[in-house]
N, C-alpha and C positions, 0 to 999 in steps of 0.2 A: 504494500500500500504506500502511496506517494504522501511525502508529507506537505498540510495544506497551512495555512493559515489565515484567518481574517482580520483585517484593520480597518480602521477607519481614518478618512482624511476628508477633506472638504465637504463633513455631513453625510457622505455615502462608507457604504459598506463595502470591501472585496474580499471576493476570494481569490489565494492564488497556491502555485505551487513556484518551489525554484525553475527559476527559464521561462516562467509566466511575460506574457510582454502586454500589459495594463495602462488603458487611458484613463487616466484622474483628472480633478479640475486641476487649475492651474496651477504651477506651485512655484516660487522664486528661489530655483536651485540650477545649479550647473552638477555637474559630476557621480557625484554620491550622494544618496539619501536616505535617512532613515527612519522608521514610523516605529513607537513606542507604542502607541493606542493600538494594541494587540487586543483583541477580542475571543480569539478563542487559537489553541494550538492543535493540530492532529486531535488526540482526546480530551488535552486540559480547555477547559472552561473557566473564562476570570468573571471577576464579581466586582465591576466590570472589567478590568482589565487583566491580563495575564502576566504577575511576576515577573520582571526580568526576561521580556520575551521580547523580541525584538525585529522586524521586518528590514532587509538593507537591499536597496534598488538601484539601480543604472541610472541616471538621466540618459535617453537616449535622443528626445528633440523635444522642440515646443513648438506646438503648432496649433491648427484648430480645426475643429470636427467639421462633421460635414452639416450643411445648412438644414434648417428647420425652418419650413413656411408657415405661417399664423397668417392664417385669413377669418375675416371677418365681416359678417352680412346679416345686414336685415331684410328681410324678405318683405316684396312692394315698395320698399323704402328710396330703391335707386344707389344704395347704401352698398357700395364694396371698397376694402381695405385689404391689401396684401403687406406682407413684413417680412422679411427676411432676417434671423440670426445664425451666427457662425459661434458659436460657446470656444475660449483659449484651454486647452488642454495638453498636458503635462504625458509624455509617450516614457513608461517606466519597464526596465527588464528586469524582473525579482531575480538578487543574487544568490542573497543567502535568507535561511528564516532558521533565527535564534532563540530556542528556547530555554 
């Protein structure tokens, strides 16, 4: 069995394992990084968080996701609104997970 773990960073939750290559929100790093908000290890469960467990990831680029359209319409109205956002997202390769 592959050992997994989950963290949290920018309010969302991941799963990953080592060699995982993971889009999070944005994050102001270059090189190495590493997330302490461990959530759960292979079997250990934290209350909330896991002892001395520890996630360490790759920066591998920074970029941004792919578009998401918000349209918006009243109906009879004559009423349409199109929008386009692009969310900055943080491209991570899990090196190691420290438990």
């Amino acid at each position: 069995m592959a050992t997994f773990a989950i963290f949290q960073t920018g309010g969302k939750q991941y799963r990953v394992s080592e060699g995982d290559i993971v889009k999070v929100e944005k994050l102001n790093a270059t090189g190495e990084v590493s997330f302490d908000q461990v959530l759960m290890v292979a079997d250990k469960v934290g209350n909330p968080f896991v002892e001395g467990a520890k996630v360490v990831a790759e920066v591998v680029e920074q970029t941004r996701d792919d578009k998401v359209l918000v349209f918006k319409k009243k109906r009879r109205q004559n009423y349409r609104r199109t929008a386009g956002h692009r969310q900055f997202i943080t491209v991570l390769k899990i090196k190691s997970i420290k438990a």
